[in-house]
N, CA, C and O atoms as CSV, one atom per row, in Angstrom:
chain,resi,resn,atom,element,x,y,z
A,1,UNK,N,N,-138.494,144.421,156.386
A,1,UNK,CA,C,-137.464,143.470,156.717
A,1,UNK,C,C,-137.546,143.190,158.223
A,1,UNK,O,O,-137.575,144.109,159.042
A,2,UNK,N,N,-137.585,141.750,158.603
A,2,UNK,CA,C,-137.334,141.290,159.988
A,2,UNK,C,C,-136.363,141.939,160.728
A,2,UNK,O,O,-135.530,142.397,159.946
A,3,UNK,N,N,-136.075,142.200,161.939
A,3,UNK,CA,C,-135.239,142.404,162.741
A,3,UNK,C,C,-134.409,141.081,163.440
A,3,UNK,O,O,-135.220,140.213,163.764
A,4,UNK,N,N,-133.518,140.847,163.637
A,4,UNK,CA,C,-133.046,139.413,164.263
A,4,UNK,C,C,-132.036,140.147,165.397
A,4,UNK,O,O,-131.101,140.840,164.996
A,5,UNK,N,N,-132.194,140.021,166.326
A,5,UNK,CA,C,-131.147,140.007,167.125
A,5,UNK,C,C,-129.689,139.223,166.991
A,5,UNK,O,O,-129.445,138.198,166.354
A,6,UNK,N,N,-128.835,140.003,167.766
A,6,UNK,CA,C,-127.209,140.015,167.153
A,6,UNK,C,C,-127.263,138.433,166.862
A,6,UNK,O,O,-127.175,137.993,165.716
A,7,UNK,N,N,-127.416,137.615,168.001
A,7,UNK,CA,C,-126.908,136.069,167.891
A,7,UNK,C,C,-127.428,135.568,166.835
A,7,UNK,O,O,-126.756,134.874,166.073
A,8,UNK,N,N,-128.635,135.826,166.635
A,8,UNK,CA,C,-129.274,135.216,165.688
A,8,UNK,C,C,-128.636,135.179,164.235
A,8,UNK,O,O,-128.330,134.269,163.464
A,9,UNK,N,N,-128.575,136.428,164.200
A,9,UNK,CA,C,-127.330,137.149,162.622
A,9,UNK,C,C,-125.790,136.364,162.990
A,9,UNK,O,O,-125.270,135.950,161.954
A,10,UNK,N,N,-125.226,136.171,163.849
A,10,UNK,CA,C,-124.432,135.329,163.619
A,10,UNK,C,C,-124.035,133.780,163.267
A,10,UNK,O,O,-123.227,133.136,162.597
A,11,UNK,N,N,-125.569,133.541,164.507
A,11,UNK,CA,C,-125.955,132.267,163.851
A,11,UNK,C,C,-125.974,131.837,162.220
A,11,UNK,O,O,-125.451,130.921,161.585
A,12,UNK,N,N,-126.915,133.059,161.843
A,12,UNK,CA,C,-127.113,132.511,160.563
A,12,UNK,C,C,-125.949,132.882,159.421
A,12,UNK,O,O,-125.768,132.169,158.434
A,13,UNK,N,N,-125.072,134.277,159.734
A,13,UNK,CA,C,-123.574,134.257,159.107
A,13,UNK,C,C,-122.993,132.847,159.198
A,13,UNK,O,O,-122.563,132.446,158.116
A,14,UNK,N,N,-122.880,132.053,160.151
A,14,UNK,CA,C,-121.777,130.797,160.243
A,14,UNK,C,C,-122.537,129.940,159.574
A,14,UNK,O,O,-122.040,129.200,158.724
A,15,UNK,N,N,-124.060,129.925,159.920
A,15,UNK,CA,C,-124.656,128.798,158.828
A,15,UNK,C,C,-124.265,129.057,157.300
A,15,UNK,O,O,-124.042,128.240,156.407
A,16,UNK,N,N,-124.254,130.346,157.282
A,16,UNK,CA,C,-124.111,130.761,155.449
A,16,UNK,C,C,-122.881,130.546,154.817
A,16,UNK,O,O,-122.758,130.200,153.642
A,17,UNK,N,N,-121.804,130.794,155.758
A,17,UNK,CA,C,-120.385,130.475,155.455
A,17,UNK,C,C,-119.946,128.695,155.694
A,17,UNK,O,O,-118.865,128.320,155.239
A,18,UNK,N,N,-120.587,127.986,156.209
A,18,UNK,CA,C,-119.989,126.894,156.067
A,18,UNK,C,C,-120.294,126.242,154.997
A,18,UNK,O,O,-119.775,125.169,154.689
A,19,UNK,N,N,-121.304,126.932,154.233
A,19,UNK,CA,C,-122.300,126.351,153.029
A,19,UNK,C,C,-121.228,126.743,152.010
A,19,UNK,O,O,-121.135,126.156,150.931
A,20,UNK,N,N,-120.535,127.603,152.319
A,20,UNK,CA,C,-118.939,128.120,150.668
A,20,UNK,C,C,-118.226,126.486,150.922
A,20,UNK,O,O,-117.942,125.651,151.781
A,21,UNK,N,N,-118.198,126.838,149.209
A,21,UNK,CA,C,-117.339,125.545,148.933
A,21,UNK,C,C,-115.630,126.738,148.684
A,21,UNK,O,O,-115.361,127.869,148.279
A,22,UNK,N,N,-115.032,125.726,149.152
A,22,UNK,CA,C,-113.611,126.411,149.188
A,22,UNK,C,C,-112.361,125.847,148.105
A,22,UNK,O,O,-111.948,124.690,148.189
A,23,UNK,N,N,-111.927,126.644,147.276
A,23,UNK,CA,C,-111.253,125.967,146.391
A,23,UNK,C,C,-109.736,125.287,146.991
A,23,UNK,O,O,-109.029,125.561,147.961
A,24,UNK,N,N,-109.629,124.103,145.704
A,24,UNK,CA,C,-108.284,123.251,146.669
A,24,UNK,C,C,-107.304,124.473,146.267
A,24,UNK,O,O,-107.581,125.488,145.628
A,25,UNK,N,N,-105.604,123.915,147.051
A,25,UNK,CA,C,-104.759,124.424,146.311
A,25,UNK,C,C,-104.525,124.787,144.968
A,25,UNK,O,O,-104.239,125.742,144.245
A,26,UNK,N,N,-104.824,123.365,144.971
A,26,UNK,CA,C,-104.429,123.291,143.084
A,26,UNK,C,C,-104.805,124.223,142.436
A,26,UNK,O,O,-104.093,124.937,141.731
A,27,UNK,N,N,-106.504,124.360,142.686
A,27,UNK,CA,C,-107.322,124.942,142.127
A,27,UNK,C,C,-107.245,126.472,141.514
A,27,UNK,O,O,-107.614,127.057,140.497
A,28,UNK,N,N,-106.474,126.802,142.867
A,28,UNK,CA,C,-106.344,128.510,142.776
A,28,UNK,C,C,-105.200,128.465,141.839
A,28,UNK,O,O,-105.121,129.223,140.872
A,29,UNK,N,N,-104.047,127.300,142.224
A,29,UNK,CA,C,-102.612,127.449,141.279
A,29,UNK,C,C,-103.173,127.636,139.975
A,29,UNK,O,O,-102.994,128.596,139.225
A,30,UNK,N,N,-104.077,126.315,139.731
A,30,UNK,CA,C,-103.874,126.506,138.425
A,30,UNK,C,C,-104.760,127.692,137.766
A,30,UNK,O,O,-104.270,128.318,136.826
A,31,UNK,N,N,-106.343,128.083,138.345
A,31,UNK,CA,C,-106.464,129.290,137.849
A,31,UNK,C,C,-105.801,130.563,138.167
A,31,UNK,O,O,-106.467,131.542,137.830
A,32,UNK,N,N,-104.506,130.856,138.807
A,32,UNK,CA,C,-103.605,131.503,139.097
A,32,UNK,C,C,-102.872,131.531,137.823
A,32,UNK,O,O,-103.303,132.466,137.148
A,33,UNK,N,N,-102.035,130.952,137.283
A,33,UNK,CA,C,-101.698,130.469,135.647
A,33,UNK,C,C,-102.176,131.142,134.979
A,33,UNK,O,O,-101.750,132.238,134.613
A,34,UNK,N,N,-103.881,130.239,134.468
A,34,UNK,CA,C,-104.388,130.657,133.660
A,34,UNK,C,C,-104.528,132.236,133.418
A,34,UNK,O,O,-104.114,132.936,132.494
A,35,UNK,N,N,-105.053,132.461,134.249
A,35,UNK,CA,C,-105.086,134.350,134.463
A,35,UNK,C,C,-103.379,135.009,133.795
A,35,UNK,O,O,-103.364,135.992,133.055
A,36,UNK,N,N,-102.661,134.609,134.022
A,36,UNK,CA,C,-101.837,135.310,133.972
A,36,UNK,C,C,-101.155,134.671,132.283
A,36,UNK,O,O,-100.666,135.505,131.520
A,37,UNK,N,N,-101.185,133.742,132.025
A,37,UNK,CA,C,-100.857,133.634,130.872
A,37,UNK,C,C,-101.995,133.975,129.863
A,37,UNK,O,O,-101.523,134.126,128.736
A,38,UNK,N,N,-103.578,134.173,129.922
A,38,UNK,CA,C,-104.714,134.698,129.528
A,38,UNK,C,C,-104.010,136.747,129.265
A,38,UNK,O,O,-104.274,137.437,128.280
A,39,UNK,N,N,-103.071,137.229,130.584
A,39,UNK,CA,C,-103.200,138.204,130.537
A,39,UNK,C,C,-102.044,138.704,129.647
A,39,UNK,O,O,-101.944,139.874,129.278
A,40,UNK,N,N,-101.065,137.586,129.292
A,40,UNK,CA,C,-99.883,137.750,128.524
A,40,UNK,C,C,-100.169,137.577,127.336
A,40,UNK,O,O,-99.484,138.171,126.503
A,41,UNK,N,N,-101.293,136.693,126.882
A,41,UNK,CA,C,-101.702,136.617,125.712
A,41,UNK,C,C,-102.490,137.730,124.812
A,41,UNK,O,O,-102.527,137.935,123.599
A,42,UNK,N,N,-103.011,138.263,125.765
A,42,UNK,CA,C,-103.550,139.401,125.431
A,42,UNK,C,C,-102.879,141.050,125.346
A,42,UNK,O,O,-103.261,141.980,124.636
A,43,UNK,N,N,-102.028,141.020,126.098
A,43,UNK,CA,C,-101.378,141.587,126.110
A,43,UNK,C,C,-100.275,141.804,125.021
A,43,UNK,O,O,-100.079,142.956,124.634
A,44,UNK,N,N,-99.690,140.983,124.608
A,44,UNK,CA,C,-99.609,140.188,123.061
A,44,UNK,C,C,-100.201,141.039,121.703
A,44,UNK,O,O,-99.815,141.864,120.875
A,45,UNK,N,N,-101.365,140.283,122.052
A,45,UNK,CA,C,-102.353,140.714,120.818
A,45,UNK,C,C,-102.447,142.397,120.502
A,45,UNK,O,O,-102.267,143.022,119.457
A,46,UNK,N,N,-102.786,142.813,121.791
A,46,UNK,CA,C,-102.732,144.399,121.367
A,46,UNK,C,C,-101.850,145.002,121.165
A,46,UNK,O,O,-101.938,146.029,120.491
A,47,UNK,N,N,-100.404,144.463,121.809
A,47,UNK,CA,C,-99.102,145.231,121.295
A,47,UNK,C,C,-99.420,144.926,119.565
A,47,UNK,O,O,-99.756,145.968,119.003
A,48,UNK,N,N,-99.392,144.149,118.973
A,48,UNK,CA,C,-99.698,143.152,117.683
A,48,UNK,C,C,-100.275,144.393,116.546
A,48,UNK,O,O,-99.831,144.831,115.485
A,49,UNK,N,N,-101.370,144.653,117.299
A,49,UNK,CA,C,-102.900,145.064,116.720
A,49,UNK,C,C,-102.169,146.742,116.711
A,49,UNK,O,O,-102.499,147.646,115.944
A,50,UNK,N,N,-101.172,146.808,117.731
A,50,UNK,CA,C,-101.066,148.637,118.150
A,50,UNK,C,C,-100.172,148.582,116.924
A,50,UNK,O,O,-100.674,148.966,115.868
A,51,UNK,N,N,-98.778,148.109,116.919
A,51,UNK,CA,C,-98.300,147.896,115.801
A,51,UNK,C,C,-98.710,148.185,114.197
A,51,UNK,O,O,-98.307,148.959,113.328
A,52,UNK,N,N,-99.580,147.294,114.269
A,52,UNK,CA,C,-99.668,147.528,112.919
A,52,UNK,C,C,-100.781,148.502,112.529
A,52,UNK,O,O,-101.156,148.389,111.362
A,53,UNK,N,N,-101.518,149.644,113.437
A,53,UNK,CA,C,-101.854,150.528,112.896
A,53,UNK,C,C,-101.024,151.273,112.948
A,53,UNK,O,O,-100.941,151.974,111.939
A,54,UNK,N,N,-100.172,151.505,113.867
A,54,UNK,CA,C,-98.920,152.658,113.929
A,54,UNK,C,C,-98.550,153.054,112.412
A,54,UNK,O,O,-98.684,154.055,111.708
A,55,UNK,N,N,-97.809,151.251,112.213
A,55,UNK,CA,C,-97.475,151.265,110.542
A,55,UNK,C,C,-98.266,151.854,109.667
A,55,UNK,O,O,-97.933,152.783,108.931
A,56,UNK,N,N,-99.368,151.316,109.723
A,56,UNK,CA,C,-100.466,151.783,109.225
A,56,UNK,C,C,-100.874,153.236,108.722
A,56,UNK,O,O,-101.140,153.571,107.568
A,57,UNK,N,N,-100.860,153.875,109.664
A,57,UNK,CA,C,-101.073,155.295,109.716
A,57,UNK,C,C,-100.129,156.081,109.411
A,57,UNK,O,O,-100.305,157.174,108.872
A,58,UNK,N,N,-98.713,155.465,109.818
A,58,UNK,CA,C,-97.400,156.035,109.233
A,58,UNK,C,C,-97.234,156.350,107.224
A,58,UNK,O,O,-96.798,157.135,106.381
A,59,UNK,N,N,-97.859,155.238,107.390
A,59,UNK,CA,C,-97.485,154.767,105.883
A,59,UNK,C,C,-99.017,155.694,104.866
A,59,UNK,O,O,-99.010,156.065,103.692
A,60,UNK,N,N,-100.044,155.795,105.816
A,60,UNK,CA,C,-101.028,156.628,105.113
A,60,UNK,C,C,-100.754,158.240,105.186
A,60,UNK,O,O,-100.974,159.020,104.259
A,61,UNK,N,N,-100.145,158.641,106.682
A,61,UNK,CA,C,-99.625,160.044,106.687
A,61,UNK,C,C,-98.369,160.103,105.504
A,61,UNK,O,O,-98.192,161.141,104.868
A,62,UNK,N,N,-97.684,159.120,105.321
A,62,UNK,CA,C,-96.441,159.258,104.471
A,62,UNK,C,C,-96.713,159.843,102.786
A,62,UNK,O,O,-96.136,160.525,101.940
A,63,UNK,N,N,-98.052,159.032,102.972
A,63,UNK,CA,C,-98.704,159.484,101.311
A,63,UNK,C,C,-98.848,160.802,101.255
A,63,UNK,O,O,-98.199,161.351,100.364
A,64,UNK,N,N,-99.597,161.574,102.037
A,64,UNK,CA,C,-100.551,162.750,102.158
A,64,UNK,C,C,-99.677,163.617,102.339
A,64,UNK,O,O,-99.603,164.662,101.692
A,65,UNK,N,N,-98.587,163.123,103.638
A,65,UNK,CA,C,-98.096,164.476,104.387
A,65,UNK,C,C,-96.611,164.803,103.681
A,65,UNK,O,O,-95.961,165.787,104.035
């Protein structure tokens, strides 16, 4: 690997960072949202899913036990 002296590495840090595209407001709002209603939905589902093995297992120990 090359060696670059400090300026140089900064140079080329600011070249590399002006090259990021930066998201709008909106952008973050609305994938801000999404995430979080993605995480409610899911969150959801496994209460759902936990549920009904609980039952599940209740109702198979109920036989046996």
């Amino acid at each position: 690997m090359a060696m670059t002296n400090p300026l140089q590495f900064i140079q080329q840090v600011r070249s590399e960072v002006a090259k990021v595209v930066w998201p709008t407001r909106r952008e973050v709002l609305l994938t801000t949202v999404m995430v979080f209603i993605m995480a409610t939905l899911t969150a959801i589902f496994f209460a759902i899913v936990d549920i009904l093995i609980r039952g599940g297992l209740q109702m198979l120990l109920g036989m046996f036990g």
